[in-house]
PyMOL CGO cylinders between C-alpha atoms (Angstrom):
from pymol import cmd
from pymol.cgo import CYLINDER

trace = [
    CYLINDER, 31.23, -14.58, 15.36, 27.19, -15.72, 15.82, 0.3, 1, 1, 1, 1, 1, 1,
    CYLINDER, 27.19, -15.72, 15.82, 27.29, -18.31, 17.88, 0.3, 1, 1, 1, 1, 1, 1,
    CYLINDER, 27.29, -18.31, 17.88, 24.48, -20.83, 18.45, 0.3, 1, 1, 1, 1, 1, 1,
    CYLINDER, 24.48, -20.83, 18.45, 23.59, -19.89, 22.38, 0.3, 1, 1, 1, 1, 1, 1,
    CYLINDER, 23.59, -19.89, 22.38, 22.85, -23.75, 22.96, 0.3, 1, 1, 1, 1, 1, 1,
    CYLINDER, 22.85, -23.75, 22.96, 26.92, -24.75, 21.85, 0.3, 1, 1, 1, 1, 1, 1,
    CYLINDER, 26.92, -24.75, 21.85, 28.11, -22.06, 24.56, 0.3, 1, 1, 1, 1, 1, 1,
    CYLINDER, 28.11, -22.06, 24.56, 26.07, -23.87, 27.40, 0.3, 1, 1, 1, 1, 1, 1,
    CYLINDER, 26.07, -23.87, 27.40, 22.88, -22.24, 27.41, 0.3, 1, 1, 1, 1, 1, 1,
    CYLINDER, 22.88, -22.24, 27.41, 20.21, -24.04, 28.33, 0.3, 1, 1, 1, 1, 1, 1,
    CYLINDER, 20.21, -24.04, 28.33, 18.01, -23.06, 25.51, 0.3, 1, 1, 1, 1, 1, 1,
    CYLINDER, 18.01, -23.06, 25.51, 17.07, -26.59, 23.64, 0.3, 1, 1, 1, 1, 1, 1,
    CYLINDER, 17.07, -26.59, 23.64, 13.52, -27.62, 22.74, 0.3, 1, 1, 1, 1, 1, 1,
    CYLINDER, 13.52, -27.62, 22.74, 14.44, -29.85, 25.99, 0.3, 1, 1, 1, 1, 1, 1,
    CYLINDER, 14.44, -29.85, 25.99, 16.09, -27.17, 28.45, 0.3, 1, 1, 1, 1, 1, 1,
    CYLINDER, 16.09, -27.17, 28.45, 19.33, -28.80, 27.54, 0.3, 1, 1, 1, 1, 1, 1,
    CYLINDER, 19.33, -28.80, 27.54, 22.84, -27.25, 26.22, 0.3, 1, 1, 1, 1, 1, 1,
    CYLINDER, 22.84, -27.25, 26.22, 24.95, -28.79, 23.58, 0.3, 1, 1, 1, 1, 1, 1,
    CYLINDER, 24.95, -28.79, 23.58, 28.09, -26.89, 25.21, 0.3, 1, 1, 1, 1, 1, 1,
    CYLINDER, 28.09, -26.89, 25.21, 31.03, -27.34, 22.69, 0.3, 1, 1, 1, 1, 1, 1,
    CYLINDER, 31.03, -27.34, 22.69, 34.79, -27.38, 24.93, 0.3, 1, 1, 1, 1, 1, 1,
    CYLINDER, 34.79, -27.38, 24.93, 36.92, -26.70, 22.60, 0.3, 1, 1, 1, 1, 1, 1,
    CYLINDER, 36.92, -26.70, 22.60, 40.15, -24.18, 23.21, 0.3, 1, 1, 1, 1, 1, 1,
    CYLINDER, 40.15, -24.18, 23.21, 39.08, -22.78, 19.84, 0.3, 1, 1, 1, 1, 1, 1,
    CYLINDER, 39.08, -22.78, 19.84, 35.39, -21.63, 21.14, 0.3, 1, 1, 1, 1, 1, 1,
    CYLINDER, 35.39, -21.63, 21.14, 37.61, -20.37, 24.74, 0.3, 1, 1, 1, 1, 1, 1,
    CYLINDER, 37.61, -20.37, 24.74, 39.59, -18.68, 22.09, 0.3, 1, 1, 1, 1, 1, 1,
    CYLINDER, 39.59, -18.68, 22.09, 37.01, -16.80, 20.83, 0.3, 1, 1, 1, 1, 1, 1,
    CYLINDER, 37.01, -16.80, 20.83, 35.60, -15.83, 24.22, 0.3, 1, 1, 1, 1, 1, 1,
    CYLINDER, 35.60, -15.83, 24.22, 38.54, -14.27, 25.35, 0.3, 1, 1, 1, 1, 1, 1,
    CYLINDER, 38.54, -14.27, 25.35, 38.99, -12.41, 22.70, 0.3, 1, 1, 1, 1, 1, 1,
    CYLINDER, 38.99, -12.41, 22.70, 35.72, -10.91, 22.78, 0.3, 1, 1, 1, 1, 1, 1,
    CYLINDER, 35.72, -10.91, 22.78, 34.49, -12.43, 19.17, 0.3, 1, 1, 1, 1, 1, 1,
    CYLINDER, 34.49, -12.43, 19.17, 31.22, -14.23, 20.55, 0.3, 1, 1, 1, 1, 1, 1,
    CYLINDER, 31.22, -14.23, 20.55, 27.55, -12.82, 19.85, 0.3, 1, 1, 1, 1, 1, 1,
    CYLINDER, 27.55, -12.82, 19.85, 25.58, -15.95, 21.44, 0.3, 1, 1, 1, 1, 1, 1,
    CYLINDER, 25.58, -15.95, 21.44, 22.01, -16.08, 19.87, 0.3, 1, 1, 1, 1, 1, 1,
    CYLINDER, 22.01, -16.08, 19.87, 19.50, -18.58, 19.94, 0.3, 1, 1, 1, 1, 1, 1,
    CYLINDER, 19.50, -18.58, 19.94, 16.88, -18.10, 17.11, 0.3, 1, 1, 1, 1, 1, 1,
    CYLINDER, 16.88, -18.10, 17.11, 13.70, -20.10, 18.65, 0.3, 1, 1, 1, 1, 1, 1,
    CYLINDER, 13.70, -20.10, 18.65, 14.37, -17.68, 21.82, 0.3, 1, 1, 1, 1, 1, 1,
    CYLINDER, 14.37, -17.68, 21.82, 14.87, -14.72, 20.13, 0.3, 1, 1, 1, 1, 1, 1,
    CYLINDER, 14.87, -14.72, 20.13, 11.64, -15.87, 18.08, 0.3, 1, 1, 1, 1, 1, 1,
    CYLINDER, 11.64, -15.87, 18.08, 9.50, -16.08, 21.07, 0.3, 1, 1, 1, 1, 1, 1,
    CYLINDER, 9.50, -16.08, 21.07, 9.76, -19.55, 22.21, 0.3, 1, 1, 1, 1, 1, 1,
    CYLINDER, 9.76, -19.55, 22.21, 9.37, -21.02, 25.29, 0.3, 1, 1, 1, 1, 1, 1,
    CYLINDER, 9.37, -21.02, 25.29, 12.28, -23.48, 27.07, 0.3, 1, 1, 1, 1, 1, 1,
    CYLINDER, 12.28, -23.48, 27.07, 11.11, -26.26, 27.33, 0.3, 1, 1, 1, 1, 1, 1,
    CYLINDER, 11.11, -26.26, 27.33, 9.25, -26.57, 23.94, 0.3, 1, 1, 1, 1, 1, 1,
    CYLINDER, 9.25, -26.57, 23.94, 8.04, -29.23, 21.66, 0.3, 1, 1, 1, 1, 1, 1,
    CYLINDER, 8.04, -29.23, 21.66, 10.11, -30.40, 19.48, 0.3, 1, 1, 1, 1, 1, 1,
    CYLINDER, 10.11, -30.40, 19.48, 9.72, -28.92, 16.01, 0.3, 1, 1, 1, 1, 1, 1,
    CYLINDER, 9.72, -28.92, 16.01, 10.74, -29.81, 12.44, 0.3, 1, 1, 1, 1, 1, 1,
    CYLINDER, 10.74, -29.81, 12.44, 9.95, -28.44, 8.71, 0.3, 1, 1, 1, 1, 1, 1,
    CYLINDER, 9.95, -28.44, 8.71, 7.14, -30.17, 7.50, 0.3, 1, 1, 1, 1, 1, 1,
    CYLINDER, 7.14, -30.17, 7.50, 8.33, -33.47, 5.49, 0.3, 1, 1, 1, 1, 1, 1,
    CYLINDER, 8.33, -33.47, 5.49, 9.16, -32.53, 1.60, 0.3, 1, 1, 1, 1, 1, 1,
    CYLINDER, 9.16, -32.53, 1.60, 9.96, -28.84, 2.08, 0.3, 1, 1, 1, 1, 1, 1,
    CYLINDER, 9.96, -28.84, 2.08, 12.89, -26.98, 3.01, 0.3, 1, 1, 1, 1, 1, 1,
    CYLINDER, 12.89, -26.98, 3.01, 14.17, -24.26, 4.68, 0.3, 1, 1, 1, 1, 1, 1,
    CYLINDER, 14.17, -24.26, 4.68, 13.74, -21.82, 1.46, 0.3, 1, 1, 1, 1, 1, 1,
    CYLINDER, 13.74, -21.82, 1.46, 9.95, -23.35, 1.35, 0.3, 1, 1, 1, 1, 1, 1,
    CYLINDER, 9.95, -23.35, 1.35, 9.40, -21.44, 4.78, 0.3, 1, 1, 1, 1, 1, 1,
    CYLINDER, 9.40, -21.44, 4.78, 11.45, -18.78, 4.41, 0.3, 1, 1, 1, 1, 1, 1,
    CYLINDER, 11.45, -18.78, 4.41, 9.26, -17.83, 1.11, 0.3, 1, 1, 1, 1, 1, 1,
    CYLINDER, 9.26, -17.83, 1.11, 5.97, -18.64, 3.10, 0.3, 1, 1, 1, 1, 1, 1,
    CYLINDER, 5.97, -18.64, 3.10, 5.34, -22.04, 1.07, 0.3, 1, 1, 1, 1, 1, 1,
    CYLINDER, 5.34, -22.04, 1.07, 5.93, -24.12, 3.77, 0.3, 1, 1, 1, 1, 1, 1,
    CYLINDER, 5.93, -24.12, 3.77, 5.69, -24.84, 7.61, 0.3, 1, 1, 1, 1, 1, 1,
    CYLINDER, 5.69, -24.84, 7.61, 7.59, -25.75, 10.58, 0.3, 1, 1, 1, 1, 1, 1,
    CYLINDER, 7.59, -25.75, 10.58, 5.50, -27.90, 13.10, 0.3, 1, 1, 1, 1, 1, 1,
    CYLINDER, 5.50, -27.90, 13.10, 5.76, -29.80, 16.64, 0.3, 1, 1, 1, 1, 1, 1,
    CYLINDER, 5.76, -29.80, 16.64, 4.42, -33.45, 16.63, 0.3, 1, 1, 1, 1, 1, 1,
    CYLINDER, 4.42, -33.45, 16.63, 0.75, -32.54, 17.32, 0.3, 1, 1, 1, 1, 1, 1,
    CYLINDER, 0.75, -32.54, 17.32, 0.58, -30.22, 13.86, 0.3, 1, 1, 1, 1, 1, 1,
    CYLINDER, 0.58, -30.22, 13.86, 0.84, -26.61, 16.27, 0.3, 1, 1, 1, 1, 1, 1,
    CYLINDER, 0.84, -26.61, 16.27, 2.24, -24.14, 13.77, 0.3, 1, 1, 1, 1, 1, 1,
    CYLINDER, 2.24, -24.14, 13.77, 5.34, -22.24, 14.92, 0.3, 1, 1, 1, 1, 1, 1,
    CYLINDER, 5.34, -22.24, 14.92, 6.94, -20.97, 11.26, 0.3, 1, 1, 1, 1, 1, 1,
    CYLINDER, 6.94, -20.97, 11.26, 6.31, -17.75, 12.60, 0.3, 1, 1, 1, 1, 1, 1,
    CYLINDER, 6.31, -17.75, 12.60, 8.36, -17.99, 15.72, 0.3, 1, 1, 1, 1, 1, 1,
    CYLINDER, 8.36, -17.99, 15.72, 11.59, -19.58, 13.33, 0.3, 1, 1, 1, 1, 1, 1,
    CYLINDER, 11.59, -19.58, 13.33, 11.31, -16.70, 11.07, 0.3, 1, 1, 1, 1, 1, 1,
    CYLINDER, 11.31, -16.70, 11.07, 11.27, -14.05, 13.37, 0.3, 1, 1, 1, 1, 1, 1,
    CYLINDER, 11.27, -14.05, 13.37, 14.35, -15.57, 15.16, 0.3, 1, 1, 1, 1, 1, 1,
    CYLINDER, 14.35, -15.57, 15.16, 16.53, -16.07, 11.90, 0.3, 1, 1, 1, 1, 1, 1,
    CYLINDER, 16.53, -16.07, 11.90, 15.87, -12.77, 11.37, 0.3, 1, 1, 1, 1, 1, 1,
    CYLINDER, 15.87, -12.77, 11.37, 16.75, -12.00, 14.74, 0.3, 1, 1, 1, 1, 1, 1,
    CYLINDER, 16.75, -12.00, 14.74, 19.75, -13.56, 14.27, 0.3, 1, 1, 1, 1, 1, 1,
    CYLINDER, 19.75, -13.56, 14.27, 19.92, -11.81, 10.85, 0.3, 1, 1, 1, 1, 1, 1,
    CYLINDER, 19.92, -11.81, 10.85, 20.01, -8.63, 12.59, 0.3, 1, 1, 1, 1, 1, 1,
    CYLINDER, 20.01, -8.63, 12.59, 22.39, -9.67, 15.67, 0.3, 1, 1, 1, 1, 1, 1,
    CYLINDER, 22.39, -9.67, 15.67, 24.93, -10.45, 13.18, 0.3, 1, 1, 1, 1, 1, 1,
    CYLINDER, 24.93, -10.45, 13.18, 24.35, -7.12, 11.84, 0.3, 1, 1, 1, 1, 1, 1,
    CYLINDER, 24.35, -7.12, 11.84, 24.48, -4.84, 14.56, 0.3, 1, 1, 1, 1, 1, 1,
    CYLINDER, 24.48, -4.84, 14.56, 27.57, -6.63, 15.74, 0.3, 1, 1, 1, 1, 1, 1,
    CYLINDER, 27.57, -6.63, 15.74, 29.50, -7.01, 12.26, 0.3, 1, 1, 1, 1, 1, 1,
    CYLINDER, 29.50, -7.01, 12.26, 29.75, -10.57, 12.69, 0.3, 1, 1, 1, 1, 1, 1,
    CYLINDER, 29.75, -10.57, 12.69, 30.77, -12.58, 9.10, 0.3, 1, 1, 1, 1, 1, 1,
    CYLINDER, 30.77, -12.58, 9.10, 30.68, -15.89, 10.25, 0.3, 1, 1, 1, 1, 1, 1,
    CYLINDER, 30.68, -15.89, 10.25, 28.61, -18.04, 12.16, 0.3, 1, 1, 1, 1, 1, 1,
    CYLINDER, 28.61, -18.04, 12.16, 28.67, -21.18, 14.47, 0.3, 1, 1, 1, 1, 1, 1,
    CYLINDER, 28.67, -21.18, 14.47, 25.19, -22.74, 14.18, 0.3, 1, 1, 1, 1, 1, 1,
    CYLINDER, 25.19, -22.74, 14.18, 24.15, -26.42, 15.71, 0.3, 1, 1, 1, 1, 1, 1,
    CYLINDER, 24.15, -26.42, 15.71, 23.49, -28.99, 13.21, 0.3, 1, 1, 1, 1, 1, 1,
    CYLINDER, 23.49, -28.99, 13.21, 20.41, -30.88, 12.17, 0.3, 1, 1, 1, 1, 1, 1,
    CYLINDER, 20.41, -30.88, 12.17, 17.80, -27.56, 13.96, 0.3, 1, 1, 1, 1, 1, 1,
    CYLINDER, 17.80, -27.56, 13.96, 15.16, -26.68, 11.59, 0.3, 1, 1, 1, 1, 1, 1,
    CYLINDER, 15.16, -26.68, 11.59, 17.12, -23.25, 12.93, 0.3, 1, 1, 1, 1, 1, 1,
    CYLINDER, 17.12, -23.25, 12.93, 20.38, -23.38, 13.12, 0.3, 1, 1, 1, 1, 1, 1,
    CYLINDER, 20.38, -23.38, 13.12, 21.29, -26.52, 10.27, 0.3, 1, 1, 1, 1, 1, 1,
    CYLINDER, 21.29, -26.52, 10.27, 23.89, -26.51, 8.42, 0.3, 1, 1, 1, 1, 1, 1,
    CYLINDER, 23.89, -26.51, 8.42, 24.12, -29.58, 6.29, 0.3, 1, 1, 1, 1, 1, 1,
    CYLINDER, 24.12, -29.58, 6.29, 21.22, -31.22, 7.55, 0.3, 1, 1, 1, 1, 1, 1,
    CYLINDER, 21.22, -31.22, 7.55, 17.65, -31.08, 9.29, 0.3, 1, 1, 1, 1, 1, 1,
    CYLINDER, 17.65, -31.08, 9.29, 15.47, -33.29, 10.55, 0.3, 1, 1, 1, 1, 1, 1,
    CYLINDER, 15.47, -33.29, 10.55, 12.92, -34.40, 7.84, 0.3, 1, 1, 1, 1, 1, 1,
    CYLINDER, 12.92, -34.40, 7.84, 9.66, -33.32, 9.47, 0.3, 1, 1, 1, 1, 1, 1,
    CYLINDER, 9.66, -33.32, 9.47, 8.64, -37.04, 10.51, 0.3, 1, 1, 1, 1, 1, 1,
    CYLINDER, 8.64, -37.04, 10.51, 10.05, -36.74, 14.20, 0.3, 1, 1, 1, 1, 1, 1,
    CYLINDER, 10.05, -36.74, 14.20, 11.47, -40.20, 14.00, 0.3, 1, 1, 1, 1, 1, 1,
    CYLINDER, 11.47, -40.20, 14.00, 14.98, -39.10, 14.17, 0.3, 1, 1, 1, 1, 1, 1,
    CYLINDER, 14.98, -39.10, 14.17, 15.70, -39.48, 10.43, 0.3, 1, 1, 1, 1, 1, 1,
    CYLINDER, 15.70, -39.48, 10.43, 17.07, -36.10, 8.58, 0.3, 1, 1, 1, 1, 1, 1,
    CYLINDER, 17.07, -36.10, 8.58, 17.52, -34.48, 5.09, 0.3, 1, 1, 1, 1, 1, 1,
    CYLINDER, 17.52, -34.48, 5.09, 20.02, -32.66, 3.52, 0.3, 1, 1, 1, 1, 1, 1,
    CYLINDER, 20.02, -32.66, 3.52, 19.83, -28.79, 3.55, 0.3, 1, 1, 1, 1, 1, 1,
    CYLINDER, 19.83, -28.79, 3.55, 20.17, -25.99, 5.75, 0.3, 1, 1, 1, 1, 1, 1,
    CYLINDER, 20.17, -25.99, 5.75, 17.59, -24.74, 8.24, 0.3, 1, 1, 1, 1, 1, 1,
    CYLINDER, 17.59, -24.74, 8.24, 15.78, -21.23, 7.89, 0.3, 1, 1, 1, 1, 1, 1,
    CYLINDER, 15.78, -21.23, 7.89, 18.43, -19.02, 9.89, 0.3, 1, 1, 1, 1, 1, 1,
    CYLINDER, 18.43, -19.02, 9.89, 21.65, -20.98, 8.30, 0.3, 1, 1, 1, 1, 1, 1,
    CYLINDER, 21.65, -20.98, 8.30, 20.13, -20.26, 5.27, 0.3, 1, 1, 1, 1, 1, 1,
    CYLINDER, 20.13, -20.26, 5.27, 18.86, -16.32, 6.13, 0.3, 1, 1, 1, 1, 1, 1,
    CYLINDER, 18.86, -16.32, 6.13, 22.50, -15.73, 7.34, 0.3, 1, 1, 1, 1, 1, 1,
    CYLINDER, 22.50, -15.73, 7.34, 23.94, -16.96, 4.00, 0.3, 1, 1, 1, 1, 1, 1,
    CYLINDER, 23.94, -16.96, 4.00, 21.49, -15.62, 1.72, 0.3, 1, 1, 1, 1, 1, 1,
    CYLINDER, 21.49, -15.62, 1.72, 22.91, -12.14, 3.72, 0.3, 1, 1, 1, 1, 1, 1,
    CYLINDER, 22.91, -12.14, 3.72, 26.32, -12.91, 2.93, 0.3, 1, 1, 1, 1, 1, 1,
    CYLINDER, 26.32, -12.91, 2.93, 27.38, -14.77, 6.33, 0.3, 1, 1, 1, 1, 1, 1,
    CYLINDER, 27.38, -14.77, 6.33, 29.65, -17.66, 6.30, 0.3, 1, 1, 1, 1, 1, 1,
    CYLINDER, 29.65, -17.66, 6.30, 28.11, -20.21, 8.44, 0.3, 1, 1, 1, 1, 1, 1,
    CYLINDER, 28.11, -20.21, 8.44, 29.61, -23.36, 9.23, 0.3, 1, 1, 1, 1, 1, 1,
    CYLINDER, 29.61, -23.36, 9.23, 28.20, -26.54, 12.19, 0.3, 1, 1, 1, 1, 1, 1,
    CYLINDER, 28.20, -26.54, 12.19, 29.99, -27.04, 15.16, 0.3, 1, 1, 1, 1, 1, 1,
    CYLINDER, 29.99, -27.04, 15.16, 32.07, -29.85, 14.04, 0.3, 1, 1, 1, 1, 1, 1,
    CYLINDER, 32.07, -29.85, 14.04, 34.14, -27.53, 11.74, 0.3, 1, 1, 1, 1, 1, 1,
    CYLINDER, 34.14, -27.53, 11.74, 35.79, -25.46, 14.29, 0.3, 1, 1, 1, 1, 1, 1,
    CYLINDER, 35.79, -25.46, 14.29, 38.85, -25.00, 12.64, 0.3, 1, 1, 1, 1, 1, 1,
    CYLINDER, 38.85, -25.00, 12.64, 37.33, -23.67, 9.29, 0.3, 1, 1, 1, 1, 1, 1,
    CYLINDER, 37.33, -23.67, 9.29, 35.04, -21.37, 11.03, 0.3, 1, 1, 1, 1, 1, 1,
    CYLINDER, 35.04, -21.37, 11.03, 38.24, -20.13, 12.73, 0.3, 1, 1, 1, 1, 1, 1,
    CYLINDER, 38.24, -20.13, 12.73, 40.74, -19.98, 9.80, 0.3, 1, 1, 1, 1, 1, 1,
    CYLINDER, 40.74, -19.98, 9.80, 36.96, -18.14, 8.31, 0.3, 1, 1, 1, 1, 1, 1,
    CYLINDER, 36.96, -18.14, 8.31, 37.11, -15.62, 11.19, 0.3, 1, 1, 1, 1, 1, 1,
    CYLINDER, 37.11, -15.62, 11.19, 40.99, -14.95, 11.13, 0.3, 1, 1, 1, 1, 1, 1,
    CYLINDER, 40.99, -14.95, 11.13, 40.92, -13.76, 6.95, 0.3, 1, 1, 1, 1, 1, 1,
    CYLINDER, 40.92, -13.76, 6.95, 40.43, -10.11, 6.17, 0.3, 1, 1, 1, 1, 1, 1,
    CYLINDER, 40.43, -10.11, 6.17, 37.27, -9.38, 4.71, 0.3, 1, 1, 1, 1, 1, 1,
    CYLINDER, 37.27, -9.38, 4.71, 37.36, -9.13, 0.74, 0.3, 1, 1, 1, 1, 1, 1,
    CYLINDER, 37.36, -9.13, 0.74, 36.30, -6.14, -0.85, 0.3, 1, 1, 1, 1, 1, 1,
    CYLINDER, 36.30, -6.14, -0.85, 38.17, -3.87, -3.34, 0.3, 1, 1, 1, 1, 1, 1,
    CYLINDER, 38.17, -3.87, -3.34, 41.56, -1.65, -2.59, 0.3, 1, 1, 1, 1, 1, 1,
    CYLINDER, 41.56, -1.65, -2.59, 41.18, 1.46, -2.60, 0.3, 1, 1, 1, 1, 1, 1,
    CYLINDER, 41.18, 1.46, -2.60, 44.43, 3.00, -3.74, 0.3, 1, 1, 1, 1, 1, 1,
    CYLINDER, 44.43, 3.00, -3.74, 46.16, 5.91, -1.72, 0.3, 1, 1, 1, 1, 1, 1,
    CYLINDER, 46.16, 5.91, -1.72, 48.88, 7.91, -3.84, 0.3, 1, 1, 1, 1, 1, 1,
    CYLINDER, 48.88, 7.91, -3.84, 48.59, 9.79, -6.75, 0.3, 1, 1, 1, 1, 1, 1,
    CYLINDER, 48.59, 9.79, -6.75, 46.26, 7.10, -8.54, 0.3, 1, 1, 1, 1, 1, 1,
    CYLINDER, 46.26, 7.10, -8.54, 43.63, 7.23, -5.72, 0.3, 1, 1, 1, 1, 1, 1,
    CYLINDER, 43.63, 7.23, -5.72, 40.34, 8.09, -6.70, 0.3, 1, 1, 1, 1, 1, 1,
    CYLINDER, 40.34, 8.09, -6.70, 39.20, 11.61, -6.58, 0.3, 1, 1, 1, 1, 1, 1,
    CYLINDER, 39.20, 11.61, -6.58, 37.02, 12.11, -3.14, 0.3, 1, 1, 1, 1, 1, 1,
]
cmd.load_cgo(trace, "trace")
């Protein structure tokens, strides 16, 4: 299980703040050894603290992941590059480790699941994923926010799906 670094009390926020999520579910996962923690703008080469920084208003996260649009801070510094590298940091953490599922925190131009803040750093946000939700699903990783706990758990707990592969005398020939 990826999980945002920020919802396991790192202090890794644009404002050197956690988001910690308490929840016997996450403690659940930690003692059983499922957690990767990951934090995208870090692993992109961020700085904490940071500016704030949101996709530019009108595009999405498949805008900047196909180099057609930009994430910004509020005085117009560029830092797309930084959120690409870390999704696919985080593309690649999930990798190595064989992690399926994700736990990402809502509304980051990062880490969104349903929504994102709409570029005009007023608060306001738009519907849509942000660039390493969407990497991760694009890749084939269930991803869900941190207020569905239980379906990212009942997620982790299935058996991937895949084809049988029949043992007997109907196996295929090896």
């Amino acid at each position: 299980m990826l999980v945002s670094a920020c919802l396991l009390g790192s202090r890794v926020r644009f404002d050197g703040r956690a988001r910690t999520v308490a929840d016997e579910i996450v403690e659940r996962w930690r003692a059983e050894g499922r957690i990767v923690a990951h934090c995208p703008e870090v692993a992109g080469g961020l700085p904490v603290p940071r500016p704030p920084a949101e996709i530019e208003p009108g595009a999405d996260a498949r805008a900047v992941l196909e180099g057609r649009a930009r994430i910004l801070t509020p005085d117009g510094e560029d830092v797309t590059r930084h959120f690409v590298d870390g999704a696919r940091a985080a593309l690649a953490a999930a990798t190595r480790n064989g992690a399926r599922t994700a736990l990402l925190k809502e509304s980051s131009p990062s880490c969104g699941l349903h929504r994102v803040y709409d570029g005009t750093f007023t608060g306001a946000t738009a519907p849509g994923p942000g660039v390493t939700a969407l990497l991760l699903q694009d890749h084939g990783v269930a991803v869900f926010c941190e207020s569905d706990l239980e379906a990212a758990d009942a997620r982790l707990r299935t058996p991937p799906a895949g084809p049988a592969i029949p043992d007997g005398p109907h196996a295929p020939p090896t």
